[in-house]
N, C-alpha and C positions, 0 to 999 in steps of 0.2 A: 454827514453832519452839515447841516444848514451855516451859512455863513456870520452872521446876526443875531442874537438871542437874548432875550432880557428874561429875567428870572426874578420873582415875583418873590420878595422876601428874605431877609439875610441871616434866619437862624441855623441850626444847626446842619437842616438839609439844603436850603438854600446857599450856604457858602459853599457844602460840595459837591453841589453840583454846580455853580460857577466855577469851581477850581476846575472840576472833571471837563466841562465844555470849553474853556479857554486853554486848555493839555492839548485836547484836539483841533486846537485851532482857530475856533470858535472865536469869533469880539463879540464881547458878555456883558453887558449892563446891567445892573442889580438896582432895584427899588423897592423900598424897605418904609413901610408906615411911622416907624419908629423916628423921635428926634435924632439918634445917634447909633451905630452900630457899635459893638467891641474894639477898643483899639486896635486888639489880634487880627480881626475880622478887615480892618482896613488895613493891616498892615501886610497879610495876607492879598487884599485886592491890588494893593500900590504895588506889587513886586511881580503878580502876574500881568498886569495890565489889565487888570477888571475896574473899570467906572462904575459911581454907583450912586443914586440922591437918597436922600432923608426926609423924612418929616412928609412923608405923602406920594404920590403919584403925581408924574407932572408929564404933558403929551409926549415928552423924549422916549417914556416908557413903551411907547408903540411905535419909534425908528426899529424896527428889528424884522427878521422873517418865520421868527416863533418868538411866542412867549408860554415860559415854563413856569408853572406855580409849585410853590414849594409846598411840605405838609404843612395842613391848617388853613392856606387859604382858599377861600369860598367863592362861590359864583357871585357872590355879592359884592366883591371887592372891585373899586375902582379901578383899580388897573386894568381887571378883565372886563369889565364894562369897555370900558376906552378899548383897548383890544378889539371888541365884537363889533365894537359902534365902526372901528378903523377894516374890518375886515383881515385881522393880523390870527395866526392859528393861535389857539390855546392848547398846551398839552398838560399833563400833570405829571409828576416825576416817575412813575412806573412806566409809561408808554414812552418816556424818553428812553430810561437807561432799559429795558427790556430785551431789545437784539442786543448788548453789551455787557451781557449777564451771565459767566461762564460756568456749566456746575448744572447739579440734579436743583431745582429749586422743591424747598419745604416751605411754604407760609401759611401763617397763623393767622387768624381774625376772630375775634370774639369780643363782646360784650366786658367781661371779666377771664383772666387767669391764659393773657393770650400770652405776656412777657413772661411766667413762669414755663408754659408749653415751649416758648421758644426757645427758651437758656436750657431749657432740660434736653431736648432733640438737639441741638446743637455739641449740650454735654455727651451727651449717650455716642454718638457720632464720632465727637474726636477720642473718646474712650475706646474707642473702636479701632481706632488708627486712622479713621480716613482727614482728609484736611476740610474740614468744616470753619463755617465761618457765620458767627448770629450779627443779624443786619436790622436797619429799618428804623420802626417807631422805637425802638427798641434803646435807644439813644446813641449806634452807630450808623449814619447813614450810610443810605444804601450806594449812593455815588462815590464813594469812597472806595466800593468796592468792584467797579465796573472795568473790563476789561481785566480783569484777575480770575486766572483759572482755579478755581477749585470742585472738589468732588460734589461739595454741597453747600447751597446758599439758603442759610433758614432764617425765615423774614418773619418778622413780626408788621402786621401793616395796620393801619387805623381805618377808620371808616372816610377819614378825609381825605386820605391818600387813594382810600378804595375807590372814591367819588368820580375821579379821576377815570379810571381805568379802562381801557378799551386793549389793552395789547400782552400786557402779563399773565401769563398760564402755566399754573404753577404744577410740578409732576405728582406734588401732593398737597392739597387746601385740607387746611384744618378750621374749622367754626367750630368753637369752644361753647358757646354759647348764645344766648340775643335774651338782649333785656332793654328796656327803654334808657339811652344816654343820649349824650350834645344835642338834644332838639333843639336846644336854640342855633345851632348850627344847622340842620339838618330840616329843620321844621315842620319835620313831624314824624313819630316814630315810625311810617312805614317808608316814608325815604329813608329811615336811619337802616331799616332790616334789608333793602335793597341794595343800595350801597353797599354792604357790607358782602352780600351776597354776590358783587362781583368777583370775588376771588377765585367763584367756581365757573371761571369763563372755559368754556369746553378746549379741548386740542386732538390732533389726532392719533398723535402716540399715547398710550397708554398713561391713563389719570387715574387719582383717585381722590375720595372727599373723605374726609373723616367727621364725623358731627355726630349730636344727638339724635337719638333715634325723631323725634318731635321736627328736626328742622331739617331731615334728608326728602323731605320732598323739594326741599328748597335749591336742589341739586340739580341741576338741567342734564340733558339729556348728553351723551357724550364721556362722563365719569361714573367710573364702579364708586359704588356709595357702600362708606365701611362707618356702620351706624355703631352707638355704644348704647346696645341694650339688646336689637334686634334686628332681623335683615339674614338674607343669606350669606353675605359676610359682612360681621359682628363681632361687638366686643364683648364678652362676657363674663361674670366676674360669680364666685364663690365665696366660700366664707376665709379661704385661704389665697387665694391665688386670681391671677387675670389673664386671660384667651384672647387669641386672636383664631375667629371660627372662622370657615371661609376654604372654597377652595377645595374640600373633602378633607381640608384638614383642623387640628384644634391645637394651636400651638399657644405654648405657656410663654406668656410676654414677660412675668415675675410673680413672686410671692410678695404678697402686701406688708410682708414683717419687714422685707427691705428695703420700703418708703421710710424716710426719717420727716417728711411735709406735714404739718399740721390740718386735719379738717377733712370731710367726705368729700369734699370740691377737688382737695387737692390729691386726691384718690381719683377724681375722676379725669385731670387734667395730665395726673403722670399715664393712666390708662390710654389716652388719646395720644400723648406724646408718644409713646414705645408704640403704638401701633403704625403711628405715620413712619416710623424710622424703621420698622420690619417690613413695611409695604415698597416705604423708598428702595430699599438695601435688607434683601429678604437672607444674604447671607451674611445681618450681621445681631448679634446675640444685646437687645435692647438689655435684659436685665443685666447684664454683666457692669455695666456701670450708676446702675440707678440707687445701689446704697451710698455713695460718694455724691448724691449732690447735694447739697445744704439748700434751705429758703434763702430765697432772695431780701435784700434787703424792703423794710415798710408794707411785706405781702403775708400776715399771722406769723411775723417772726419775735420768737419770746425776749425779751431784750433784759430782765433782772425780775428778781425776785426778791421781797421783804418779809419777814414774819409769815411766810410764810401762802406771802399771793403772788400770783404769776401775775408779769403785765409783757402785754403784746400791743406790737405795731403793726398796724395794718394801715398805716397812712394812705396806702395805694386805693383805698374802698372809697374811691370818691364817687360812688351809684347806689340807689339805694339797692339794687340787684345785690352787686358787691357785699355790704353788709348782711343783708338777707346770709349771704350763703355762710360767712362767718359765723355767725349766729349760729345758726342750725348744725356748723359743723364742728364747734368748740363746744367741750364735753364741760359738765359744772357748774355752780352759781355764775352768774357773769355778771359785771358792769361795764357801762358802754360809755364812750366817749364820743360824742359826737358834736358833728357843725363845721361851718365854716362857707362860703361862699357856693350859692346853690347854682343848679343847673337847667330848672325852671319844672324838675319833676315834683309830683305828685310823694307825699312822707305817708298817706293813709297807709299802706303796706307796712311801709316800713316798722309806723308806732303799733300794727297787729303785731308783729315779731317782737319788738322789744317788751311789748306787752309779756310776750309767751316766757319770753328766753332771759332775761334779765332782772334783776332783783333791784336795779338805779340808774340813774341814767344821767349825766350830766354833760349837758348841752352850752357849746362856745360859738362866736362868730356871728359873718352877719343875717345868718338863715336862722337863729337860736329861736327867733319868737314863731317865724313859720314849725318850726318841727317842735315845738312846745305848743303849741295850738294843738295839730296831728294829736300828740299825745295824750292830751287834755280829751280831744272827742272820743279816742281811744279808750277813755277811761283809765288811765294810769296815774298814779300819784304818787310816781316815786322820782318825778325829774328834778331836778336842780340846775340853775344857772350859774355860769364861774365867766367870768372878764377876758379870760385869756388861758392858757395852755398850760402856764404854771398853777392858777387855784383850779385847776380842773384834776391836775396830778395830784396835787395836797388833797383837793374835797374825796378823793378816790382812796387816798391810803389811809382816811379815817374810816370811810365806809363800808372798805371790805374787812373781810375776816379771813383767819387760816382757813387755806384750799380753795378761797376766791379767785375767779379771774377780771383783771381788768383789762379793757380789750378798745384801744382806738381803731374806732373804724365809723370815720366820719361821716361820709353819704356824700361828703361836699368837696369841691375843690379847693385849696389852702389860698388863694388866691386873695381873700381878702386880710389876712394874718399873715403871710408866708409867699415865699417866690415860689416853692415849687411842694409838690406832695413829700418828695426826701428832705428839705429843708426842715416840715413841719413833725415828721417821722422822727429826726435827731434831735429835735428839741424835743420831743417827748423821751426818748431814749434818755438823755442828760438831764430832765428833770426827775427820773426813775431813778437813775444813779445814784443823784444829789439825796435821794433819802436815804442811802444806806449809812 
């Protein structure tokens, strides 16, 4: 461990990983863009003896002999500018904590439905008995868990975190997906599919990728590639049951009747899951725990019912990929809920689907008039505007009828209404409530 270390951000992965490098020894200076950090979060520093500024980047941030960025920040940021300009190393949090990661590692990356792969192989695992543990984007950081033995560490990672990467090589990468997301981060969707594409950094003990048949070329050389569609080991599915082919053998991973998940996504998300955790730990029996897991919270989970129509949260669909797949894979009349703070993509796709899949469409937030446009050249004429997330609930429970679905799944991040996608996810649940 380096003597000196400033760490670039004080949220949730940022504080533990100053906590974890001041454990070891480490003098940790934390700087943070924010005017103010969590009281916790300083009350937390003042006790280990972590220093920390506010309100910006200021030259002290480059006294150190690394500096560590936490998830989310960018090559853009100040700090690391000052950094490069000072000659000081930059790492990102996976290439820090990577030698101090004890355990088979499982991680996830995808587009969409990477946090439900991850809570499900994690689930499937400790159902197992072994001691598992779900890490990462996932809203448990990963430094929290560094130096702790266990059997298996299942990472959910972002494309931010992936950005980073140069040293984490994981015993099984899973890509769930790639759809166009954060360009304005990334700045332009084929740095967003590379990025991400680090996960499948080679090693030389035995790997594996698990992805769609579409993006296993995207697999380098060095990892057995377990495609779900096609390949010499494959995943492949029936009108009953799902395979893992491969090997001279065709093992049954489960029967689909004991998914309780809503939607063909979420079919193909638990099919990738059981197959990383038969690939990980081939003597352990994935289906044995896959009818005990529940949806996660804000990912198509049904949340009440009125007169006779179901309504669903799916707050998490902040891409229009996301909803895309929602759509397509909820069965029924539907109505959409969408908006809220964009991410600089393109909605023509999107208003094709609503087009197809929906009988109304009511649009909130500050992206309402871009994706009421989309839908206008679409040809559709069944949007409506509502102020906010309570007449968007009321204009819904006048619109539908018995055996209707109403279905939020924004496209957008809640950011301009709401702190966070679960913040906007329970107020739609509580305004669902309030009708009965």
């Amino acid at each position: 461990m380096v003597h000196k270390i400033t760490v670039v951000g004080a949220g949730v992965s940022g504080r533990a990983l100053a906590l974890w490098a001041a454990s070891r020894g480490a003098g940790v200076f934390v700087t943070d863009h924010r005017a103010e950090i969590p009281r916790e979060t300083q009350e937390l520093f003042s006790k280990t003896r972590i220093q920390w500024e506010t309100g910006g980047h200021t030259p002290r941030c480059c006294e150190c002999d690394l500096m560590v960025v936490s998830s989310g920040v960018s090559e853009k940021s100040d700090a690391v500018s000052m950094a490069r300009a000072k000659n000081v190393p930059v790492q990102g949090e996976l290439d820090l904590l990577a030698p101090f990661l004890k355990g088979k590692i499982i991680a996830v990356t995808g587009t969409n439905g990477k946090t439900t792969c991850t809570a499900l192989i994690a689930h499937l695992l400790r159902n197992a008995g072994l001691n598992a543990v779900s890490a990462g984007n996932i809203g448990n950081p990963l430094a929290a868990h560094a130096d702790r033995s266990y059997d298996a560490i299942v990472m959910e990672l972002s494309s931010f975190q992936l950005h980073w990467n140069t040293q984490l090589r994981p015993d099984v990468a899973v890509l769930t997906n790639l759809a166009p997301d954060h360009l304005d981060w990334h700045g332009s969707y084929e740095n967003y599919k590379n990025d991400k594409c680090k996960i499948f950094l080679p090693r030389q003990e035995e790997c594996y990728a698990v992805t769609h048949d579409v993006d296993a070329f995207r697999v380098p050389a060095g990892r057995a590639v377990c495609a779900l569609g096609r390949g010499n080991l494959r995943i492949d599915m029936d009108g009953r049951d799902v395979f893992l082919v491969g090997h001279g053998r065709r093992r049954l991973l489960f029967h689909k009747s004991s998914l309780k998940l809503l939607g063909s996504h979420n079919l193909e998300n638990a099919a990738m899951s059981c197959a990383a955790v038969a690939l990980a730990f081939r003597d352990v029996d994935p289906s044995a725990g896959l009818a005990g897991f529940e949806a996660l919270h804000h990912r198509c989970e049904p949340v009440g019912e009125q007169n006779g129509v179901l309504f669903i949260d799916d707050s998490k669909g902040t891409n229009v990929a996301a909803v895309i797949a929602a759509l397509h894979s909820i069965n029924g009349r539907k109505l959409i809920i969408l908006g809220g703070q964009g991410k600089g993509e393109s909605y023509d796709e999107l208003a094709r689907v609503v087009c197809e899949e929906t009988f109304a469409a009511i649009v909130i937030g500050s992206e309402a008039e871009k994706i009421l446009a989309a839908l206008r050249v679409a040809g559709y004429g069944h949007a409506v505007r509502a102020k906010d997330m309570a007449e968007a609930v009321k204009k819904a429970s006048e619109l539908a009828a018995p055996g209707d679905k109403v279905l939020l799944s924004p496209a957008c991040t809640s950011w301009d209404m709401y702190h966070s996608y679960e913040e906007r996810g329970d107020h739609f649940a509580q305004l669902v409530r309030a009708l009965f």
